[in-house]
N, C-alpha and C positions, 0 to 999 in steps of 0.2 A: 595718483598719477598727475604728473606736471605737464601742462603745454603753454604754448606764450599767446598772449594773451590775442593777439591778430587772427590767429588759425579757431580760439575756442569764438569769437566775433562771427566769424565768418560761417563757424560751423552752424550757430547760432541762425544766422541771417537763411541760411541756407535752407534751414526748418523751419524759419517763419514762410518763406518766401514758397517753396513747393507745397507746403499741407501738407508732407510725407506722414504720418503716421494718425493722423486725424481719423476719427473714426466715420462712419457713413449711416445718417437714418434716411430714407426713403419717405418713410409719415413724417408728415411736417403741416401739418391742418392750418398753419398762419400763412404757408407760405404759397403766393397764387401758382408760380410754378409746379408744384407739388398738385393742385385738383387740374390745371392743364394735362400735366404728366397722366393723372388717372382718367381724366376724360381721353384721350389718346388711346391709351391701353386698352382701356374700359367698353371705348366704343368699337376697338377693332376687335375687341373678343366676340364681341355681340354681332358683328359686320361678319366672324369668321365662322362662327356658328348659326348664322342662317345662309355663309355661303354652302357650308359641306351639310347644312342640317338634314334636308330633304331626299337629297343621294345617299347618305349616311349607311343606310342598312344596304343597300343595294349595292354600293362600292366599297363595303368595307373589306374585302380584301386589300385592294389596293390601298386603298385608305391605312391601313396597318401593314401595309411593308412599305408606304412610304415614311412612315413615322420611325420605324425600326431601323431603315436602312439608312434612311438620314441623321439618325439620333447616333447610330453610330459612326458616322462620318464626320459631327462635332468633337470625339473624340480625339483624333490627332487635330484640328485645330484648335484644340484648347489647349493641348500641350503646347502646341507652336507660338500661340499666344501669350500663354502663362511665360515663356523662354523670352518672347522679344515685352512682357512688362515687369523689367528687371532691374529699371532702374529706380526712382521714386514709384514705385509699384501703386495701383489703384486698388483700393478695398474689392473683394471678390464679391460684396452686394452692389456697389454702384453697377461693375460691371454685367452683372446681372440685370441690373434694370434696364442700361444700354439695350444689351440683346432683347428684352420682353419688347421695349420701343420698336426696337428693329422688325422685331418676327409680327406684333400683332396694329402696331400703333402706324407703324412706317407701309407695314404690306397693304392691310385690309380695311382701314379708317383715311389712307391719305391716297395710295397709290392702287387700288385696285379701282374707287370711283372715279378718281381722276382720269387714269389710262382709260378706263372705261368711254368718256368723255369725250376726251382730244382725239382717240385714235376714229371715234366717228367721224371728229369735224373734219381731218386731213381726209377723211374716206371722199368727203364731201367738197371739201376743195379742190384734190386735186386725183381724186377719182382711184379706182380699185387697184389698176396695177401701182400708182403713184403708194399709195398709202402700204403694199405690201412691200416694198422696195426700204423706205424710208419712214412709214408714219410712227416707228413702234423706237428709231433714234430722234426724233425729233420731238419725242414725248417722253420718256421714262428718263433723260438723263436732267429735264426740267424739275419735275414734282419730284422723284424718286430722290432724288440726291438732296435736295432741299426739304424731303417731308423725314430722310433719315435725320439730317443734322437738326432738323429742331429738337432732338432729340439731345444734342448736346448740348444745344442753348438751356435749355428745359434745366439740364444735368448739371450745367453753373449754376443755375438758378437755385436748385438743390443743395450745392455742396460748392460754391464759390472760393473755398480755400483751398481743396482738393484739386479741382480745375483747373492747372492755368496756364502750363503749356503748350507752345507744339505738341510735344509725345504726347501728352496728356491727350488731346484729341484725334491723332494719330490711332493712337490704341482703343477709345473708346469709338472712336468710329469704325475701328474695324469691329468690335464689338458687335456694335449698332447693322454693319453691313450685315455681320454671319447672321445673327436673327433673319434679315429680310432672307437672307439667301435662302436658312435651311424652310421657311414658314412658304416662302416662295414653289420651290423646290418640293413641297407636298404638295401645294397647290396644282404644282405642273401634272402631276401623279395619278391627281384626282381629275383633273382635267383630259389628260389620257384617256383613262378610262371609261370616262366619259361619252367621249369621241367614238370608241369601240364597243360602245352600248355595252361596255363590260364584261366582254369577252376576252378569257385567259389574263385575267387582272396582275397577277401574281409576274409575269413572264414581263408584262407591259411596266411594270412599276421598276422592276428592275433594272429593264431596259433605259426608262427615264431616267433610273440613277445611275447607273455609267455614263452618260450623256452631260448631264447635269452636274456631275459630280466632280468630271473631267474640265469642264468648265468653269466650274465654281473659284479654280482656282487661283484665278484672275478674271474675279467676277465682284458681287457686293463688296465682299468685304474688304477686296481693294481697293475699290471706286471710293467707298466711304474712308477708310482707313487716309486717304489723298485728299480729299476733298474737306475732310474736318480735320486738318494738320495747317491747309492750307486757310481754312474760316480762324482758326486761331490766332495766324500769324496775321490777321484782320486784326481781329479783337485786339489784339496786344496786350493780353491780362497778364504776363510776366515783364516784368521792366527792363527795357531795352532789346525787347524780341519783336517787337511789332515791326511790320513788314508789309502795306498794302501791297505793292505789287507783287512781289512773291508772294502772297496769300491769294490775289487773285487769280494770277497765273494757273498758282496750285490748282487752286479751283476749278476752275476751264479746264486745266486738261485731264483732271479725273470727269468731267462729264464729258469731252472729245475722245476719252475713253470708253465711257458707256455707249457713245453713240456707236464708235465704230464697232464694237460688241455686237449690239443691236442690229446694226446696218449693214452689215456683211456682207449679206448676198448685192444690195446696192452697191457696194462697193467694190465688190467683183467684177458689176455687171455681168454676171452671168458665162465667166471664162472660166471655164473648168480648172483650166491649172493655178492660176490666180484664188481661186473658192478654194481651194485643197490647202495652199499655200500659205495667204491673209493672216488663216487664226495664229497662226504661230508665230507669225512677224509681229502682227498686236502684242502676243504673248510676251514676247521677250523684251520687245519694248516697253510694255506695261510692266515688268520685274523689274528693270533694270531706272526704270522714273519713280518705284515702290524702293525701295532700297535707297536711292538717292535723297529724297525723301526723307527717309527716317533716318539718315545720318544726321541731317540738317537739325534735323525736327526733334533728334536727342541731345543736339547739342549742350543748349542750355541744365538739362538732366544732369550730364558727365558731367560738367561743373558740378552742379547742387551737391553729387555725392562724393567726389574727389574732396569739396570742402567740408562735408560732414565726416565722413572718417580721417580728416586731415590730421586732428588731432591725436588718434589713435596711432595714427602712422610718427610722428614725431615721439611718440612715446614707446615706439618699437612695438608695437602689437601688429601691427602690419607694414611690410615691408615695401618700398615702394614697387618694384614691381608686381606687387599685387594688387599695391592701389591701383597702378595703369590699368590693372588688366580688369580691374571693378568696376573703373569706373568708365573704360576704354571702350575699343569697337570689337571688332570681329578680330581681325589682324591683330590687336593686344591680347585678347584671350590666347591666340595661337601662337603668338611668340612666347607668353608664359606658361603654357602647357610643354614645349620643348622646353624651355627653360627649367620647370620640374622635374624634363623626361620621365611623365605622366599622364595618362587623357583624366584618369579615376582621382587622381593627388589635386590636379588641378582643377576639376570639377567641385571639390572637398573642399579645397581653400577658399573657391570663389564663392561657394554657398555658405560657407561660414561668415566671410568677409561681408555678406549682402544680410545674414541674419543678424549682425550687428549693427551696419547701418540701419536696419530695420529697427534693431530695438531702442538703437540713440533716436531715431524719429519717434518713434511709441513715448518715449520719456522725456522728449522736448528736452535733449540734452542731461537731461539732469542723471546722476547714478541710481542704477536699479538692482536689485537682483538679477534680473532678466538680460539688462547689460553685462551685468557683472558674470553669469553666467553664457552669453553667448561670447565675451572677450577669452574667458576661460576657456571655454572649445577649440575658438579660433588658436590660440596660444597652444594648446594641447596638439594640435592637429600640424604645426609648424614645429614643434617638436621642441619648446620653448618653455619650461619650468617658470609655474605663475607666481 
C-alpha cells in the first residue's frame, strides 16, 4: 500500500500526539500518583464501610435494591458512554479506575466529611432556614467538583500519554461523575431508610430511584463530564488547545450548574409554579452547554483520527465520505447513513472504519495482522475485492 509521504507524517504525529492505543496499568509502586490514587480509593472504602457497617443488617433490604436498581441503571449509561468514546477511545481499565475514584474516593473520603462540615458552619452563619435554602449549593459544587477532578489529575499522573485532551477529560470526567452519582445514589437509599426507621425498605428504595434516577440525568456526570473538559483546556497538555479562559469558564458553569441543582427550592423561592417549572429549564439548559461542550472538546479528537486513517483513505480503503462521517459529528454520521440508504450498512462501515483506526493506533502505524485483518473486513464490508 502506497501513500505520500505528508499524510503517513501526520498519521504518525497523530499517534504520537493522542496515546491512542497505549496500553493502561493502574500499579505503578514508583509513581506517587498511583499510592495517592490508592490512598483515595482505599480510604473511601474504609470511610464507606463504617458508614453503612452498623445499619448493615438492619437496612439490608434497602441496602440491596439499591445496589440492584442502581447497578442496573449503569447499564444504559455505559452504552451511552462507550457510543460518545468513539473517537481516540480510552482503555476500558483507566476508565474503570475513573469511576472506583468517583464512587468511593470522590463520594466517602472527600465529599461526605467535607459536606459534613460546611453545611454545619452555613447552619451557623447564617441560621436554619438560611442553610436549608442555600447551604447544600454553596457547598457540594466547591469540594465535590474539585474532590471528583483530582481524580483526573491523579489519572495524568498515571497514564500522561493517554491523557491529554479536552475529550480526554470530558469522558473521563463523566466517568469519574457516574461513580459519585451511582455510590451517591445508594447512599440516598440507605439514608431513606434510615429516616423511616426501616419501614417498607423495598417500596422506599424504589421510590429513591425514580427520584434519583430521573435526576441523574443531568446530574454528576454532567457536572464532572464539564467541569474536567473545561480543567483540561487549563492544562493545555495537547498543543495548541490550551484555553484559560474557556477552561475556566467551563468550569464555573458546571459548578453554577450544580449549585442551581442544589438550590432549587432557593431559587424558586417558594413559587409553586416556578418549583414545578425550574428543573426543566436547568435541564435543557444544562443539555444543550453539555453538547456544546463536547463539540469543542472533540475537536482536536476528529482531527487526530481524520489524520490517522488519512492514509488509508488515499489508498482507497476508505472512501471519503466515510472518513467524514468517522471522524465527523453527529450531522456527518446522518448524512452518511442516507448516503448508504442504511441505519445497519452504516453502522457496519463505521465500526469497521474505527476498528482500523484502532488497530493503526495498537501498532503505532506500523503493518500488523490485526491491521491487516481489520483493513480486509473493512474492504469486504464496502464490497471491494482485497
Amino acid at each position: 500500500m502506497t501513500t505520500t509521504s505528508e499524510a503517513r507524517t501526520a498519521q504518525l504525529t497523530a499517534i504520537e500526539q493522542s496515546g491512542w492505543g497505549l496500553p493502561f496499568s493502574l500499579v505503578q509502586p514508583r509513581n506517587l500518583a498511583f499510592w495517592v490514587y490508592l490512598l483515595g480509593v482505599g480510604g473511601g472504602a474504609l470511610s464507606m464501610l463504617r458508614y453503612f457497617g452498623p445499619g448493615a443488617h438492619f437496612y439490608s433490604p434497602a441496602l440491596t435494591g439499591g445496589v440492584v436498581l442502581f447497578g442496573l441503571y449503569l447499564v444504559p449509561w455505559l452504552l451511552l458512554l462507550r457510543h460518545q468514546n468513539r473517537y481516540t477511545a480510552q482503555p476500558a481499565a483507566l476508565l474503570a479506575a475513573a469511576f472506583a475514584w468517583g464512587g468511593l474516593a470522590a463520594t466517602f473520603w472527600i465529599a461526605l466529611p467535607a459536606n459534613t462540615a460546611l453545611l454545619e458552619i452555613w447552619t451557623k452563619l447564617g441560621g436554619t432556614a438560611f442553610a436549608a435554602d442555600w447551604a447544600a449549593g454553596l457547598t457540594a459544587p466547591i469540594n465535590e467538583e474539585f474532590g471528583k477532578a483530582l481524580g483526573l489529575v491523579l489519572l495524568i499522573g498515571l497514564a500522561p500519554r493517554l491523557v491529554r485532551g479536552a475529550y480526554d477529560g470530558f469522558i473521563i470526567g463523566a466517568f469519574i461523575g457516574l461513580g459519585f452519582q451511582v455510590f451517591e445514589d445508594v447512599l440516598y437509599v440507605y439514608n431513606g431508610a434510615a429516616q423511616t426507621f426501616g419501614a417498607d425498605q423495598l417500596a422506599s428504595s424504589f421510590q429513591m430511584f425514580l427520584v434519583r434516577g430521573a435526576a441523574g440525568i443531568v446530574s454528576h456526570a454532567l457536572f464532572s463530564a464539564i467541569f474536567c473538559a473545561g480543567l483540561m483546556w487549563v492544562l493545555g497538555r495537547t498543543p495548541g488547545e490550551r484555553n484559560v479562559p474557556r477552561g475556566v469558564l467551563t468550569m464555573l458553569t458546571a459548578m453554577v450548574f450544580h449549585f442551581a441543582w442544589d438550590d432549587m427550592g432557593g431559587l424558586s423561592g417558594g413559587i409553586g409554579v416556578l418549583a414545578a417549572v425550574l428543573p426543566f429549564v436547568i435541564a435543557v439548559v444544562e443539555l444543550v452547554t453539555l453538547f456544546y461542550v463536547a463539540r469543542h472538546a472533540s475537536r482536536q479528537e476528529r482531527v487526530w483520527i481524520r489524520q490517522l486513517l488519512q492514509p488509508e483513505a488515499d489508498a482507497g480503503v476508505i472512501d471519503p465520505a466515510l472518513l467524514g462521517a468517522v471522524s465527523g459529528l453527529g450531522k456527518d454520521r446522518k448524512a452518511f447513513r442516507k448516503l448508504v440508504r442504511g441505519r445497519r450498512r452504516a453502522r457496519h462501515l463505521l465500526e469497521a472504519a474505527s476498528d482500523l483506526a484502532r488497530e493503526l493506533a495498537r501498532a503505532q502505524g506500523n503493518e500488523t495482522s490485526e491491521v491487516a485483518h481489520a483493513r480486509a473486513e473493512l474492504l469486504r464490508l464496502r464490497g471491494i475485492r482485497a
